[in-house]
N, C-alpha and C positions, 0 to 999 in steps of 0.2 A: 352413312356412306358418302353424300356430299361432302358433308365436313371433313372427311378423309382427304376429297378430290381435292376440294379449296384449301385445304393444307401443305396437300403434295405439291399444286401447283404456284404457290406461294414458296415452296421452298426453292424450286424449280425455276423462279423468277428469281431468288435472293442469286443463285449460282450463278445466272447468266447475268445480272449485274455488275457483281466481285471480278466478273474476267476481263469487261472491256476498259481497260484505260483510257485516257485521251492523251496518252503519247502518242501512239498511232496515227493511220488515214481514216478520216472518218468513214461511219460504212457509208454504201453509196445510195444516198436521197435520190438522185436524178438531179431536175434542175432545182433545187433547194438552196433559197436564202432566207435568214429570221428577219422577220419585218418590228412588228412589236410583238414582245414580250412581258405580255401583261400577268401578274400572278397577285390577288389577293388572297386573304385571310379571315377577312371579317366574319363569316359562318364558322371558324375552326371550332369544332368542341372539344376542350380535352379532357383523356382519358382518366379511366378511376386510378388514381394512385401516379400520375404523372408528373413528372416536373412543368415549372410553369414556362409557357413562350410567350412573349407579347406577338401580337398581330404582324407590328413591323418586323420582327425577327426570323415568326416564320413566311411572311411573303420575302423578305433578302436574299434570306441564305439559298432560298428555291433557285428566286430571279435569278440570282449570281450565277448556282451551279448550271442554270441552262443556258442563259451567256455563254459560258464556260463550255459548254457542251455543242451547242447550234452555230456559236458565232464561228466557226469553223469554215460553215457552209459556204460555198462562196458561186452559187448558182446566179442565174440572172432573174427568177423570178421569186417575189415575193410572198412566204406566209406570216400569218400571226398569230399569237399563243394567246389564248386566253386559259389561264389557269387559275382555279380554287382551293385553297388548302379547305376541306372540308373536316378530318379531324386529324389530332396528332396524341401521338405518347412517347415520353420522354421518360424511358427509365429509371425508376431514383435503386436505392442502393435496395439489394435484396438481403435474402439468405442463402448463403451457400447451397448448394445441392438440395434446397427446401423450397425456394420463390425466387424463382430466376426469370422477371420480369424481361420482355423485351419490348426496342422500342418500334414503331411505327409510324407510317404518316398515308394520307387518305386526301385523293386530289383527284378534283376534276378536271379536265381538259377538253380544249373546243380548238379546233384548226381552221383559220383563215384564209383564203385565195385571194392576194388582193388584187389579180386582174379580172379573178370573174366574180369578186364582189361578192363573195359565199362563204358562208362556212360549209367545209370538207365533212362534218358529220352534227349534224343535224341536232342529236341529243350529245350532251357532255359523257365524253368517255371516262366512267370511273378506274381508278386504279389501287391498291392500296401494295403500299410499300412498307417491309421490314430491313431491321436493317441487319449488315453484314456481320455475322459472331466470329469469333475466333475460340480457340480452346477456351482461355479462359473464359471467356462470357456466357459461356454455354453452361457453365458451372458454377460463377458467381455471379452474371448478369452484366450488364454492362454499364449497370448506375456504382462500380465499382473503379472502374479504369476509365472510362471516358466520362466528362464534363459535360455539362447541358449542351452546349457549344456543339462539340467534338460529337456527338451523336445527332444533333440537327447536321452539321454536315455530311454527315456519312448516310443520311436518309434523304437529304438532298440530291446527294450526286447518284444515287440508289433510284430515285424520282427520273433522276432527266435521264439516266441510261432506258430503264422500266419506257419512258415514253418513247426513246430512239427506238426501240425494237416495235413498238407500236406502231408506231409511223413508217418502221419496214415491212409491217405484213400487213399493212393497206396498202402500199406500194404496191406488192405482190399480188394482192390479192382484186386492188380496185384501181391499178393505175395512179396514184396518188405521185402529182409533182412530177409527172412527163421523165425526159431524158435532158440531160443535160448535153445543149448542141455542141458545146465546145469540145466538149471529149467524146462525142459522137462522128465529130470533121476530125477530129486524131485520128479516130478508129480505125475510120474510112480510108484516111490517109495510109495509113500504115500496111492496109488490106490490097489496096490501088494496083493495080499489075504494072509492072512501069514499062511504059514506053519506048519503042526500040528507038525512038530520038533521041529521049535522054539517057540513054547508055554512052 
């Protein structure tokens, strides 16, 4: 019955991935800026029957996608990422409707305060990320249509969303990263009764 739970909720995490682009406004951090953005690899273990990543490739492509992702923020205070690619699998090719391998990746994450000098959570929050299927993949696998490349991508950008919605339900839940004053002085502004002077 767990294994049920951890499945459903896994999948459940693949959907809410797949929807947010970074066209958009990003969701709203509060006063959130990336400070550094640390990601290695050196404990990665990979999986039975995976394609291979070197270290540098999978710490890149992570760092890149949460650049990608974070450098958006444009808060006045700073955090910092410390992340671990702890394990990966990279799809190779399957058999049709018989071993339709998918791929995944498995990362730790630790968040930084760098005014009060602290890490925000104490033990490294695990995560494990799948990546996004489309019809075909669901049926031939995706060591079919996408390249070793193309699938460390897509479980990258799958990674730094997975941690955006993370860091919005410790927001939510513990106050994480205050309010951002500048769109707080809009708010107010906007709310402000106006003055029969300045009519």
């Amino acid at each position: 019955m767990i294994r049920i739970y951890a499945l459903l909720s896994a999948l459940m995490l693949i959907a809410g991935c797949a929807t947010q682009s970074l066209d958009g406004p990003p969701a709203p951090l509060g006063d959130f800026s990336l400070g550094h953005n640390v990601v290695i690899a050196s404990k990665a273990v990979k999986g039975p029957v995976s394609r291979t990543a070197s270290e540098d490739e999978l710490a890149a492509t992570l760092k890149t996608a949460l650049a990608d992702r974070f450098e958006r923020y444009e808060g006045e205070q700073l955090y910092h990422f410390g992340v671990s690619v702890e394990g990966y699998m990279l799809a190779p090719r399957g058999v049709p409707l018989v071993y339709t391998p998918k791929s995944a990746l498995v990362v730790n994450v630790t968040v930084w305060d760098d005014a009060g000098g602290r890490k925000l959570n104490e033990k490294p929050h695990q995560l494990t990320i799948l990546e996004t299927t489309d019809q075909n993949s669901v049926f031939i696998g995706s060591g079919w249509g996408r390249s070793k490349n193309k699938q460390l991508n897509g479980l990258s950008y799958n990674a730094a969303r997975a941690i955006e919605l993370w860091l919005l339900e410790q927001r939510e839940e513990y106050g994480w990263f205050g309010e951002d004053e500048r769109v707080m002085t809009a708010a107010d502004a906007i709310k402000k009764p106006v003055d029969a002077a300045d009519r």
